[in-house]
C-alpha positions in Angstrom: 25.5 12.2 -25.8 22.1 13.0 -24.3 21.7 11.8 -20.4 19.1 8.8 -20.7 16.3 10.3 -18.1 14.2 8.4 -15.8 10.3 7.8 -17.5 7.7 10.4 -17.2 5.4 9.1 -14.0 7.9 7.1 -12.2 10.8 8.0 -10.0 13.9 6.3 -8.0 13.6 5.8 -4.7 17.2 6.4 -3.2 19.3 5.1 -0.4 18.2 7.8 1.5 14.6 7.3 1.5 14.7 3.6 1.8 14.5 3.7 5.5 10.7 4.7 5.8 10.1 1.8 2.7 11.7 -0.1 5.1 9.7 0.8 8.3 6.0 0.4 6.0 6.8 -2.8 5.1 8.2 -4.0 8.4 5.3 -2.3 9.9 3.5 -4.1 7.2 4.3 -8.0 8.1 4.1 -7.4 11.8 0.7 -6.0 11.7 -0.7 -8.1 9.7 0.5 -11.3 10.9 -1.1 -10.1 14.0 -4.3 -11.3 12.6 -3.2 -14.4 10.8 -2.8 -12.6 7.4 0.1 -14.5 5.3 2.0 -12.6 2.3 1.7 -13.7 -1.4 3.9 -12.3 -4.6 1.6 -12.7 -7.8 3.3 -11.3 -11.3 3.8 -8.1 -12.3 1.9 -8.9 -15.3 -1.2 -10.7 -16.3 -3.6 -11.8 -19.1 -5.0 -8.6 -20.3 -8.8 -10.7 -19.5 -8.1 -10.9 -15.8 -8.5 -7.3 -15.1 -11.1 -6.8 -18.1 -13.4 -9.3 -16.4 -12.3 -8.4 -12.4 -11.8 -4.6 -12.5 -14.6 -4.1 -15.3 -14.7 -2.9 -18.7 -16.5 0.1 -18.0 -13.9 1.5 -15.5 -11.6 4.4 -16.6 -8.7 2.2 -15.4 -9.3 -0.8 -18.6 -10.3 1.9 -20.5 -7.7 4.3 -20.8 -4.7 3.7 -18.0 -3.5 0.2 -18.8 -0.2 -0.5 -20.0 -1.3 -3.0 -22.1 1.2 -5.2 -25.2 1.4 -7.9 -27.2 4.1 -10.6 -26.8 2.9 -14.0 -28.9 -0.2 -13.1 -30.0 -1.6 -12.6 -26.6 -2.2 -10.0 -24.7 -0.5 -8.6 -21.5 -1.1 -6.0 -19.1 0.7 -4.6 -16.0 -1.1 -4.5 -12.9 -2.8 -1.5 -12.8 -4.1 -2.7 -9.0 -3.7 -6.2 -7.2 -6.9 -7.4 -6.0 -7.9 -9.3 -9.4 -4.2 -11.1 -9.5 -4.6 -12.2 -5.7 -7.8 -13.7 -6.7 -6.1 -15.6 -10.0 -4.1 -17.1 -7.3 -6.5 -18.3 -5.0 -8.5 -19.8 -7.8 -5.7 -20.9 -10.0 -3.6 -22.6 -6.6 -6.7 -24.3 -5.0 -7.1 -21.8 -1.7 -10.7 -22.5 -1.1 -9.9 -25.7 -0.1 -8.5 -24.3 3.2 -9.8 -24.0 6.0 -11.9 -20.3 5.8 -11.0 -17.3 6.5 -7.9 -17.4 4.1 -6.0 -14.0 4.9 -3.5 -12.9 1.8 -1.4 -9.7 2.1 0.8 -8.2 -1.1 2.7 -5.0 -1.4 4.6 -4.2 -4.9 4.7 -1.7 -7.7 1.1 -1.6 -9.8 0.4 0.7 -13.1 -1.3 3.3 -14.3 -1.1 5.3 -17.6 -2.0 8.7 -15.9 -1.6 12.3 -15.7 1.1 12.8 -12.7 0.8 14.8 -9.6 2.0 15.1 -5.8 1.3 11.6 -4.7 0.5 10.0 -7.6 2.6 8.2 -10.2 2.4 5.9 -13.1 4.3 3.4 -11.5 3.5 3.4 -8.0 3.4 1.2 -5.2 0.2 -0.3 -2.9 0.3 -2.4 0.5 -3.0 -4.6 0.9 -5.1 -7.2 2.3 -8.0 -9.8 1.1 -9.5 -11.9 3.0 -11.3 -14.7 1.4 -14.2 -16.8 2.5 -16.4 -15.3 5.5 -19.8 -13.6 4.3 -20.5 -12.0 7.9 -19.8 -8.4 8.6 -17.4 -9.7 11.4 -15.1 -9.7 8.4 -15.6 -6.3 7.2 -15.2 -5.3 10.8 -11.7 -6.9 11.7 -10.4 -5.8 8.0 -11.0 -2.2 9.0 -9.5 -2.6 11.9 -6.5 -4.2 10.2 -6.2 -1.1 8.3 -6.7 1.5 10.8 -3.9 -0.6 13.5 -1.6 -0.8 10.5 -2.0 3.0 10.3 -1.9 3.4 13.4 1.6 1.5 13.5 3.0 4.0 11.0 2.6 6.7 13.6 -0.5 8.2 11.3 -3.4 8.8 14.6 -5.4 11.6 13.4 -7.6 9.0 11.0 -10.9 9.4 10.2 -13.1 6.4 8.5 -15.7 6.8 6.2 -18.6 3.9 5.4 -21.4 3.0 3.0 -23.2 -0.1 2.0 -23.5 -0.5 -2.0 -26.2 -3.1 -1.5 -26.3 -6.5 -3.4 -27.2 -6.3 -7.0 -30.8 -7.0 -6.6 -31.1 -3.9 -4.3 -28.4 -1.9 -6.3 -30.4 -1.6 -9.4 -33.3 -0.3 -7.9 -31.2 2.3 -6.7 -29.4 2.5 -10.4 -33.1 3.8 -11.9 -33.8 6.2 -9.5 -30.3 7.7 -9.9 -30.8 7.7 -13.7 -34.3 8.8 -14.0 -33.9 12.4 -11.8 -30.2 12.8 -13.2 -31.8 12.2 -16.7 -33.0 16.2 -17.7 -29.3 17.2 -17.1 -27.3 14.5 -19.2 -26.3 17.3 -21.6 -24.6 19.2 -19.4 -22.6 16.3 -17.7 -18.6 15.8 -18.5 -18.5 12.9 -21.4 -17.2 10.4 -18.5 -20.3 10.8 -17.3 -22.3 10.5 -20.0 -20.6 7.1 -20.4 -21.3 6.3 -17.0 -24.5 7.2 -16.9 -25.5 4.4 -19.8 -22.4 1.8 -18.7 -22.6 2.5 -14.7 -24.4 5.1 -13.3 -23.1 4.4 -9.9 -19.9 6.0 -10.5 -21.4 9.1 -11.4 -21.0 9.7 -8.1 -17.4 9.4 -8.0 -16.9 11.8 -10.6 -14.3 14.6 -9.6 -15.4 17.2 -11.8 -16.8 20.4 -10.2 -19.6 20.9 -12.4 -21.1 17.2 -12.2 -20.6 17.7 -8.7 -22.4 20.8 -8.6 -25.6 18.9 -10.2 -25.0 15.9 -8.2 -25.9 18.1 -5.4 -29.2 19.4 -6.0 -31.9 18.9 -3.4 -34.0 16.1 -5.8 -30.5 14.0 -6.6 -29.5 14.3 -2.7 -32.6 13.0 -1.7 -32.1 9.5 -4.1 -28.5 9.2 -3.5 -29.5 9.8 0.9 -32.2 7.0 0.5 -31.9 3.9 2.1 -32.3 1.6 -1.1 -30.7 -1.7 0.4 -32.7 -4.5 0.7 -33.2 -6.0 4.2 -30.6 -8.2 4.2 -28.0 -5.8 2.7 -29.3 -2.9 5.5 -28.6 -5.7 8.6 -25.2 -6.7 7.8 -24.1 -2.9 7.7 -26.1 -2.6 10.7 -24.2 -5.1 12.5 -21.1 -4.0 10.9 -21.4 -0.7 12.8 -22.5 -2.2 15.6 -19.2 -4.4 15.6 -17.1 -0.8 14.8 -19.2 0.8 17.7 -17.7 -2.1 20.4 -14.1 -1.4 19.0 -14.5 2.4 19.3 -13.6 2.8 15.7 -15.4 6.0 14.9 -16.9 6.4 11.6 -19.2 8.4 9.5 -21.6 7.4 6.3 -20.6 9.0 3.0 -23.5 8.0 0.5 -21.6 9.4 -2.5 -18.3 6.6 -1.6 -18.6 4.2 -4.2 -15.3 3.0 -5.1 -13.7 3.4 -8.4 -13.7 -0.2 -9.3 -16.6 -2.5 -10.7 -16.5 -5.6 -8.3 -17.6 -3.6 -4.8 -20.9 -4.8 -3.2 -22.2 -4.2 0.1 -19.0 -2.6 2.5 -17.2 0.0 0.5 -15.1 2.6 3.3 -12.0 4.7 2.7 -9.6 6.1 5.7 -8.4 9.7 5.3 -5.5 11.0 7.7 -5.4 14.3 9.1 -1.6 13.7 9.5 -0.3 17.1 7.5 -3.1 19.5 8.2 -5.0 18.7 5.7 -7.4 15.3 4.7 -5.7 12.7 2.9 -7.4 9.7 1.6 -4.8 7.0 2.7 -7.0 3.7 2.4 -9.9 2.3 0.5 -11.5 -0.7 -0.2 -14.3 -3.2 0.5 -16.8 -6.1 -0.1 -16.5 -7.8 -3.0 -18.4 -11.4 -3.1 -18.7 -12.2 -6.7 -15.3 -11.5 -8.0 -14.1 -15.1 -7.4 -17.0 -17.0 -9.3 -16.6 -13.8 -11.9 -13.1 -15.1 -12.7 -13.8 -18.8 -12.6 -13.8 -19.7 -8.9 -16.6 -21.0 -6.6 -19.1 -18.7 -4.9 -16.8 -17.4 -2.2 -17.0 -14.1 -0.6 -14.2 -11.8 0.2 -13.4 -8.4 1.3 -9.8 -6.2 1.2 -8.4 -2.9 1.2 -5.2 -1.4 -0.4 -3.0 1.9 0.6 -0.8 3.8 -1.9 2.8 3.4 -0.3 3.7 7.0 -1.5 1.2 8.7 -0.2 1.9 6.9 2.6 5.6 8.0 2.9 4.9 11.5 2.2 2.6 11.2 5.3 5.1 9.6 7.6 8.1 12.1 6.7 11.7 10.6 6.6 13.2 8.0 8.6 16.5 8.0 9.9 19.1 6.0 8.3 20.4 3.4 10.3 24.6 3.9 10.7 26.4 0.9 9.7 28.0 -0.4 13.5 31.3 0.2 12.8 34.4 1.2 11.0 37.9 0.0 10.2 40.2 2.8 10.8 43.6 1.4 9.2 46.5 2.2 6.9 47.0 -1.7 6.5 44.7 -3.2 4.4 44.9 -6.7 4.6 44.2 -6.5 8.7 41.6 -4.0 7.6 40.2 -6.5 5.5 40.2 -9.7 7.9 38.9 -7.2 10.9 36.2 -6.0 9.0 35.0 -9.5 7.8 35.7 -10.8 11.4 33.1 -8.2 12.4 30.6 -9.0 10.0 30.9 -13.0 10.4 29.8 -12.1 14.2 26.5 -10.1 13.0 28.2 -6.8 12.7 27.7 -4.1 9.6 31.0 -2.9 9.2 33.0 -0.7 6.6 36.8 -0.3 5.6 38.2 2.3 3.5 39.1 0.9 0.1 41.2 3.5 -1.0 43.3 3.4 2.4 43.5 7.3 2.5 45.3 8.7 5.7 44.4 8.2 9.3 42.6 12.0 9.6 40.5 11.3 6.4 39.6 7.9 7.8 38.1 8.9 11.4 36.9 11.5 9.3 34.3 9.0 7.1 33.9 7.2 10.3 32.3 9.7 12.1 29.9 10.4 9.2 28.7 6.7 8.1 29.2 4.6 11.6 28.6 4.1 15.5 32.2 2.8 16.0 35.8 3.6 14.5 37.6 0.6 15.2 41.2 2.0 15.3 43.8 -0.6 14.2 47.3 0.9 14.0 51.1 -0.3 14.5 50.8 -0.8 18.3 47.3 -2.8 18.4 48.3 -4.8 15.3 51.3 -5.6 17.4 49.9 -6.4 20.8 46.7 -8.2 18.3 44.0 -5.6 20.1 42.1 -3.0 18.7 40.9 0.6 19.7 37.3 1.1 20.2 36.0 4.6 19.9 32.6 5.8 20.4 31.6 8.3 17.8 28.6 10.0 19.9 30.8 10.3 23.2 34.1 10.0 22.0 34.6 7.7 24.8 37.4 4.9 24.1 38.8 2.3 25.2 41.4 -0.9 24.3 40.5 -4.0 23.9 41.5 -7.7 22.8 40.5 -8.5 19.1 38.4 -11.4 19.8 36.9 -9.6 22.9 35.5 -6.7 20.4 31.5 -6.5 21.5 29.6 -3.4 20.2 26.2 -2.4 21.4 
């Protein structure tokens, strides 16, 4: 019988490499906390409308890498990303009645029907933040820093942060002309995505990975719309003061006109953080502004700003973590004092093993050494005189001691 195989795009994650899961997530809750940011859980699936109406139905993510089914006549999708279900649940569980800024941070498994490669799977896992409520550019400040501390915390130093303002949407399609009238003489030799785009949202031209589009995209009379400063006033201020916030917590940046973001609900604050970690620039971080989502999906007019981080890429960045060695181990040939000893040991906060199998003495010390700090050695003369041997497995240093007087370190 044929061996049933894990899916295509998704992968185990073993005991082995649970440790640095372990340490981002940690790493996760205490940074974040830090700046009053409290965890939320929202379903692995949604209404199929949700991301249609938050992520955008021009987006290659609705368009072709949903999982999408019908179960009742209604249709379901897993989470391709988990901005738009954070939002549900500030709208649907009355958030905006608290008192604002309301700080919400997630980390999970989203999904994406796409092709995989190093770092990137079709299930796959994201950390992130929102932050609900606060219109000022003090909130896109403290978010970046959020993200680049939280890096930071990982042990990832060499960062680098990239910045640009998308405008409002009265200043955005100004911009959206201009783009389309001097791209417009080379629409035939675009990919189709971009022919799409160029109709549905010519903004993401610029995100478009293909070398030829980006060769166009680069041509002295495109540069000079896509350089232009086509935010309004307003919009051109609150980046202003945005960098002026980054500037007085020496958070070095640079502007990156062609960063737009993949997803339709961005306005105003779009950045991404790449990490230098490995030699070469990684894109470890993205997000921004985005103030109309929660009146687009029902809510009042509130504004809100987040970022997410692929938890993969993230691991592959960090390297392995050293597993943690359970405290101790039972070395005995009687079972049923192996049994009470070891549970002893854990009812006092201890990990602690047995051998099941009760193999010999050798074999025992020999598991011991490999899995734990301590071989507790309980043989004929401790079980008799109710102690037990304590040996060190890094020094080999041992010593004798009453059972209820056992105290590891």
């Amino acid at each position: 019988m044929a061996i049933i195989k894990v899916q295509k795009g998704t992968k185990d994650i073993l005991p082995s490499e649970m440790p640095v899961w372990h340490f981002m997530e940690e790493k996760a809750n205490e940074v974040f906390s830090k700046y009053g940011a409290k965890e939320i859980r929202t379903p692995i699936f949604e209404a199929t409308e949700l991301f249609a109406r938050g992520v955008g139905d021009t987006t290659d993510i609705v368009n072709k890498e949903m999982y999408t089914f019908e179960k009742s006549e209604r249709s379901l999708t897993l989470r391709p990303e988990n901005t738009a279900g954070v939002v549900r649940a500030f709208i649907e569980n009355g958030m905006h009645r608290l008192s604002a800024p309301v700080k919400l941070w997630y980390k999970g498994p989203m999904f994406r029907y796409e092709r995989p490669q190093a770092g990137r799977q079709r299930q796959f896992h994201q950390v992130g933040v929102e932050v609900f409520g606060i219109k000022q550019p003090s909130a896109d400040a403290e978010v970046i820093l959020m993200a680049v501390n939280y890096l930071k915390a990982l042990g990832l130093n060499d960062l680098s942060v990239e910045l640009n303002s998308l405008g409002c949407p009265e200043c955005r399609e100004n911009f959206k002309t201009k783009l389309k009238a001097v791209i417009k003489q080379y629409l035939n030799e675009l990919c189709p995505d971009c022919q799409s785009r160029y109709e549905k949202n010519p903004l993401r031209l610029l995100d478009c990975k293909v070398e030829e589009c980006k060769a166009i995209y680069a041509k002295p009379e495109i540069q000079e719309v896509i350089q232009s400063d086509f935010i309004c006033e307003d919009c051109a201020n609150h980046f202003n003061e945005l960098k002026s916030y980054l500037n007085t917590l020496g958070i070095k940046y640079e502007i990156n006109k062609l960063l737009v973001r993949g997803l339709d609900y961005y306005n105003r604050t779009v950045f991404e953080i790449k990490s230098n970690n490995l030699g070469s620039q990684n894109a470890v971080c993205g997000g921004g502004r985005y103030d109309s989502l929660v009146k687009n999906l029902g809510g009042e007019d509130i504004p809100a700003i987040g970022f997410a981080m692929g938890m993969e890429r993230l691991a592959s960045l960090i390297g392995n973590k050293e597993e943690i060695k359970t405290k101790a181990f039972v070395v005995s040939n009687n079972m049923e004092e192996a049994l009470k000893l070891t549970e002893e040991l854990r009812q006092k906060g201890y990990s602690c093993e047995f051998d099941l199998t009760n193999k010999k003495f050798v074999k025992q010390l020999e598991k011991a050494s490999k899995v734990a700090k301590y071989a507790l050695i309980l043989g004929e003369d401790e079980l008799k005189a109710g102690e037990v041997t304590v040996k060190n497995l890094d020094t080999s240093e041992q010593k004798t001691v009453k059972r209820e007087e056992i105290e590891l370190i």
